[in-house]
C-alpha positions as CSV (number, residue, x, y, z in Angstrom):
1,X,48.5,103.3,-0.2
2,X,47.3,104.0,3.5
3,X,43.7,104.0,2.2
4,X,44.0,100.7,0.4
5,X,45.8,98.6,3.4
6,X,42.7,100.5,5.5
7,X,40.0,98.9,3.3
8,X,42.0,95.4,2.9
9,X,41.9,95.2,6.7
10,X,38.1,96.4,7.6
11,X,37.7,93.5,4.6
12,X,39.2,91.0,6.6
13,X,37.4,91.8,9.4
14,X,33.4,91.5,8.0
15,X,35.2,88.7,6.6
16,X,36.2,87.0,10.3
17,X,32.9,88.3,11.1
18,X,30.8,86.5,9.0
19,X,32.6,83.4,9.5
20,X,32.0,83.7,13.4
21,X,28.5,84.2,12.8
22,X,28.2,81.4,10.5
23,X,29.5,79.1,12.6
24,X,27.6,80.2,15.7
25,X,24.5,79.3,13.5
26,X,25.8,76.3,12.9
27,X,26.5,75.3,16.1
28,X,23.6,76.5,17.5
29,X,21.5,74.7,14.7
30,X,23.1,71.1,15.4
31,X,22.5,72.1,19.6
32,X,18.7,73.0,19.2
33,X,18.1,70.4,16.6
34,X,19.8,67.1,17.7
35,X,20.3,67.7,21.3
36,X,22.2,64.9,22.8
37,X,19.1,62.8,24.7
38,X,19.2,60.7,28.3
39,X,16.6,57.9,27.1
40,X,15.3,55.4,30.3
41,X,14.6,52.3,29.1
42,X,12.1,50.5,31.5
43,X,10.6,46.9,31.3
44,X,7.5,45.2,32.8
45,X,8.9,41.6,33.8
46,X,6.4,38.8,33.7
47,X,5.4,38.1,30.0
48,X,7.6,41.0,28.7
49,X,11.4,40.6,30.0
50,X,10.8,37.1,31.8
51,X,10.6,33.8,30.1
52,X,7.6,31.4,30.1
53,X,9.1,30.0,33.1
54,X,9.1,33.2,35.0
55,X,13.0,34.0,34.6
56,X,16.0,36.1,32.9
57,X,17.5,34.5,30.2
58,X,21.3,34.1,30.1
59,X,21.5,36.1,26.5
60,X,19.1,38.6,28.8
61,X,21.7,39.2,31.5
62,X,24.8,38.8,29.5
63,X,23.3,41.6,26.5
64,X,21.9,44.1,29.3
65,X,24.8,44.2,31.7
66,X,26.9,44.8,28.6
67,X,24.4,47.4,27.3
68,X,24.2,49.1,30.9
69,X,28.7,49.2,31.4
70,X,28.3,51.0,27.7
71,X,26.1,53.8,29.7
72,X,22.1,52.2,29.0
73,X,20.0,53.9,31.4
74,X,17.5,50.5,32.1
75,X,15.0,49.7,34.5
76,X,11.9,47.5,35.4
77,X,8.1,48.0,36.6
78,X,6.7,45.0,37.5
79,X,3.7,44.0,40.1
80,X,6.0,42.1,42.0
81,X,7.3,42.6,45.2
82,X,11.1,43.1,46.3
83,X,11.0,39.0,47.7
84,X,10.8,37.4,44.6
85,X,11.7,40.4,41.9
86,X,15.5,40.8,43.8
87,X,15.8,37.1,43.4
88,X,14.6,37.1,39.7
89,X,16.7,40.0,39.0
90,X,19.7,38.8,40.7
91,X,22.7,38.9,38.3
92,X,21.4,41.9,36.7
93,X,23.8,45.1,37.2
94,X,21.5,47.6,37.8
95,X,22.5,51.1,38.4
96,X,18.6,52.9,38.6
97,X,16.2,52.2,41.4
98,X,13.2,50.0,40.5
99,X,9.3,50.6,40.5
100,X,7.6,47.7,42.5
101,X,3.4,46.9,43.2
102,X,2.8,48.2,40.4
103,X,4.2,51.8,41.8
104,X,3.8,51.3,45.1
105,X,7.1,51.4,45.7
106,X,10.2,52.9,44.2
107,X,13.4,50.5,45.5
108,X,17.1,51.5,44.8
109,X,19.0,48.1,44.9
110,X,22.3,49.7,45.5
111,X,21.7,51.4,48.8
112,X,19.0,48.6,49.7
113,X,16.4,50.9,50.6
114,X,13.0,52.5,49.4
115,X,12.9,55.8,48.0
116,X,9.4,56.5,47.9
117,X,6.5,54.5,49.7
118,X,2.8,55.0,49.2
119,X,0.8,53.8,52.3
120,X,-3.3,53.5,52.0
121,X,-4.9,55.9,54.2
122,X,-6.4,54.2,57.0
123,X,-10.0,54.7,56.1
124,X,-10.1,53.4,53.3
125,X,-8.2,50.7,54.7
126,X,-10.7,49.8,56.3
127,X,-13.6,50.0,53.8
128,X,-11.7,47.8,51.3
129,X,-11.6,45.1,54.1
130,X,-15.5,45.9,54.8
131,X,-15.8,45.6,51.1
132,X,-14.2,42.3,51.0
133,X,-16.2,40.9,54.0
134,X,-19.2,41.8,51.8
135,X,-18.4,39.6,48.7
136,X,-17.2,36.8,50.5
137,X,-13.5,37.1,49.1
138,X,-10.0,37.3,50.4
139,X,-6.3,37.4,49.6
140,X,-3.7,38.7,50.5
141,X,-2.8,41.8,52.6
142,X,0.6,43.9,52.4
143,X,2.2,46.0,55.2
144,X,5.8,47.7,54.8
145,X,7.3,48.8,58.7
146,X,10.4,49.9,59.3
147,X,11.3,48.7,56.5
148,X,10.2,44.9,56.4
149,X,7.7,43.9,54.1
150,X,4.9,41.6,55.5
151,X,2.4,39.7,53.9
152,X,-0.6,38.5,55.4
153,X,-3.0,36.7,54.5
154,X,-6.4,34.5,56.0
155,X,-8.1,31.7,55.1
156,X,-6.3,29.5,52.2
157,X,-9.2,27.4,51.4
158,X,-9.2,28.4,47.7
159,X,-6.7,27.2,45.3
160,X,-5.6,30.0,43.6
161,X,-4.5,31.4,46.9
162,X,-2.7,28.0,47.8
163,X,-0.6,27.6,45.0
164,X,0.3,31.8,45.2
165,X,1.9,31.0,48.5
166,X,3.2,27.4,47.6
167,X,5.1,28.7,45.1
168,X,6.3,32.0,46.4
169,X,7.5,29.9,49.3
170,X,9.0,27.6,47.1
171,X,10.9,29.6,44.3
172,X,11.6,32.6,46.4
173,X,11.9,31.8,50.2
174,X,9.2,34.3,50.5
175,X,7.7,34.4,54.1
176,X,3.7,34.5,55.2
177,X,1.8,35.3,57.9
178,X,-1.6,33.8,59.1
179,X,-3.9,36.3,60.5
180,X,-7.5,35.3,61.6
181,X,-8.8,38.9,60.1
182,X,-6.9,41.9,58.5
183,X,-8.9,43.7,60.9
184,X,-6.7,42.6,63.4
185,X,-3.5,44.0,61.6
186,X,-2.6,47.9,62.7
187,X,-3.5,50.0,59.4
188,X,-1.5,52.2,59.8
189,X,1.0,51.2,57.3
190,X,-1.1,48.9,55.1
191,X,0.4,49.3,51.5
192,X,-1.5,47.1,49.1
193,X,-4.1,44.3,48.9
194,X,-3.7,41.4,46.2
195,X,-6.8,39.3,45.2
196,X,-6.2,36.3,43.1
197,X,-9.1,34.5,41.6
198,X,-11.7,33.8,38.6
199,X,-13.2,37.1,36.5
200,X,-16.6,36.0,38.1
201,X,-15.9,36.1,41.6
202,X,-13.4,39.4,41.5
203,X,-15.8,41.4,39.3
204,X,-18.2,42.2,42.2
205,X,-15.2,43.8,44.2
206,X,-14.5,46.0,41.0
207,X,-17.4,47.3,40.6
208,X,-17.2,48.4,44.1
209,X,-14.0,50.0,44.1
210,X,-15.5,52.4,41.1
211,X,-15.6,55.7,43.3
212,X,-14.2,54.7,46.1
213,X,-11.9,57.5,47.3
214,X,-8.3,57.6,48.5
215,X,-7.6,54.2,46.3
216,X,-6.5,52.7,43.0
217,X,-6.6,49.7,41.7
218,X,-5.3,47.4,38.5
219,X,-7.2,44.4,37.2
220,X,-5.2,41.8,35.1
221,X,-5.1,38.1,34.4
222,X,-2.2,36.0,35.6
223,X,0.4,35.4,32.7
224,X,0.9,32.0,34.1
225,X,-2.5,30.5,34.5
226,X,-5.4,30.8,32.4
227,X,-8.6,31.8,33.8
228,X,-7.4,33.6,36.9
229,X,-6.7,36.8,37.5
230,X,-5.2,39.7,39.9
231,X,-7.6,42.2,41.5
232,X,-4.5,44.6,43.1
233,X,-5.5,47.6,45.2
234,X,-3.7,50.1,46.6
235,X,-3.1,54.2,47.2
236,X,-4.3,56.4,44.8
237,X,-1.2,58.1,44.3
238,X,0.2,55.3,43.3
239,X,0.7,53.6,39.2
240,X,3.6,52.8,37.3
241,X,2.3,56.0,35.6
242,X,3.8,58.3,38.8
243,X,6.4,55.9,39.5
244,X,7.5,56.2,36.3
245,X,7.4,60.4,36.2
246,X,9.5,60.3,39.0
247,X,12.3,58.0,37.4
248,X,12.4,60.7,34.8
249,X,12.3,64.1,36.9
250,X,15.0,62.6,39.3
251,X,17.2,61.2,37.2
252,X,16.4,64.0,34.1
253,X,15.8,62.0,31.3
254,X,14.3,63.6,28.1
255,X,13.2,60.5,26.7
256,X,11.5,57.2,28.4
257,X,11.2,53.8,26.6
258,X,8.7,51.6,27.8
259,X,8.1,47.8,27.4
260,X,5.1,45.8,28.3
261,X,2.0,42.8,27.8
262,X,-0.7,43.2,30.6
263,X,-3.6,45.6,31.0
264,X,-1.4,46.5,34.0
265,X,1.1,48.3,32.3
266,X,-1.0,50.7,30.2
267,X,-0.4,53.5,32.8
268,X,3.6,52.9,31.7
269,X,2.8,53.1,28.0
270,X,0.8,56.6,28.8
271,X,4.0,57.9,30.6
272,X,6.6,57.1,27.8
273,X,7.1,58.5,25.0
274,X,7.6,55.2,22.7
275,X,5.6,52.4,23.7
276,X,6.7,48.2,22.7
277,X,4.6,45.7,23.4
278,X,5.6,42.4,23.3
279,X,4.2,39.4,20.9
280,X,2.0,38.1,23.1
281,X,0.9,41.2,24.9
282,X,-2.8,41.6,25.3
283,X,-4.7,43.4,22.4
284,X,-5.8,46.4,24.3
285,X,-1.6,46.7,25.2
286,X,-0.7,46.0,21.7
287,X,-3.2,49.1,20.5
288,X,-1.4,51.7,22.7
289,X,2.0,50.6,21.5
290,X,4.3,52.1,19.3
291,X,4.7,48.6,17.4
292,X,5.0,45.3,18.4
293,X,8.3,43.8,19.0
294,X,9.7,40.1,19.9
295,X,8.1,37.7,22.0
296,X,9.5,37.6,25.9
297,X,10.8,33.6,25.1
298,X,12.6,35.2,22.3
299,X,14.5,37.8,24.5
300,X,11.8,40.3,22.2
301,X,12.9,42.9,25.1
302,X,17.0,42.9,25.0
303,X,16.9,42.0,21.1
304,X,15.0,46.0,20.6
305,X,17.2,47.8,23.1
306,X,20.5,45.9,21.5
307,X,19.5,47.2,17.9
308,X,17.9,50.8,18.9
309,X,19.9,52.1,21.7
């Protein structure tokens, strides 16, 4: 009788046993196979988030702040500059700094301060304003002190460089400031140059900067007006690329989502791990992509993370 209860209870307990380690499998299957993931969803802005007319939508604002108080991790990258992207993406609740110039700078709108600041060194500072007393071209040229961003620029005597500060001025109260050479500006803490004009009259400058050390540069047309484009130069630390690595180290998200249309956010595409290009994105943009989503006038952007997240 003794040995029986003996063997009923060393039963029960291979039995209790087993079951532990069953379920310790189990759970340690579901942990290692579907771990719960921190995804950053991060958008370029003009001709991928914005409209044709350069703004947010209503449906835009209203889905993403809803999407963000549900716990979205979202973002943007965009070539802009604090001036008008703050404006532009005033109404939006963001919660995660954003990448600006193109990576230049990394801005957290809730403290109102800059988290990470690449200045050009000051040699080659100065060779990239040699270089563009060479070719005969200007634009404009950007300095961040204590804080304050300044933009300077020289002659205005072309167009293109007219109606860029016209309608900064205009739209985004943006402020400019007439120097007779930006060799007369300190360059010390010289953080980015901007060249607007045709292919034909930038390309000479790009060929240039090929090899030239301690910068990098981006080379897009405008999204707003045909035949023109940007010629943006700056450290070569600097690219949505970094900007982007450091979003996802700090903040320690497995996954980044990524949404763009210009030649100027390929280095995004190359840091995420799914790529969307928007219906109108440039071919070489829509060839790195994971697929090809909405258009930016049909809120393409919101519409994916909405349906996905």
């Amino acid at each position: 009788m003794n040995v029986e209860i003996a063997r009923a209870t060393v039963d029960e307990t291979d039995a209790l046993a087993a079951v532990q380690q069953n379920a310790g499998e189990e759970i340690c299957r579901w942990t290692c196979i579907s771990p719960i993931q921190k995804t950053l969803y991060i958008s370029d802005l003009d001709g991928t988030l914005l409209n044709r007319n350069a703004e947010l939508s209503e449906y835009t604002i209203d889905t993403l702040n809803k999407l963000i108080a549900n716990g979205v991790h979202f973002s943007v990258a965009t070539a802009r500059t604090l001036a008008s992207a703050g404006k532009i993406l005033h109404g939006l609740e963001l919660r995660l700094p954003i990448v600006l110039m193109n990576g230049v700078l990394i801005y957290d709108m809730g403290q109102q301060r800059y988290l990470q600041v690449c200045t050009i060194p000051r040699e080659t500072v100065a060779a990239v304003i040699k270089m563009l007393r060479k070719f005969e071209v200007t634009g404009f040229m950007y300095e961040l002190n204590n804080g304050e961003l300044m933009t300077y620029h020289e002659s205005l005597e072309k167009k293109p460089l007219r109606d860029f500060v016209e309608e900064r001025i205009s739209r985004y109260y943006k402020t400019f400031r007439h120097t007779e050479g930006f060799d007369c500006i300190s360059p010390d803490n010289i953080i980015y140059f901007t060249l607007r004009d045709t292919r034909e009259h930038l390309q000479p400058v790009l060929d240039a900067l090929t090899g030239q050390p301690g910068q990098n540069h981006t080379f897009y047309s405008d999204t707003y007006s045909p035949g023109l484009w940007y010629l943006e130069i700056y450290n070569e630390a600097a690219s949505k690329y970094n900007a982007v690595q450091f979003l996802r180290q700090q903040y320690v998200f497995h996954r980044v989502v990524g949404f763009g249309d210009n030649l100027n956010d390929l280095p995004l595409f190359a840091a995420c791990d799914e790529s969307y290009a928007v219906r109108g994105a440039k071919p070489e943009v829509k060839e790195k992509s994971t697929a090809v989503i909405g258009g930016n006038d049909d809120d393409g952007v919101v519409k994916w993370i909405e349906e996905n997240a």
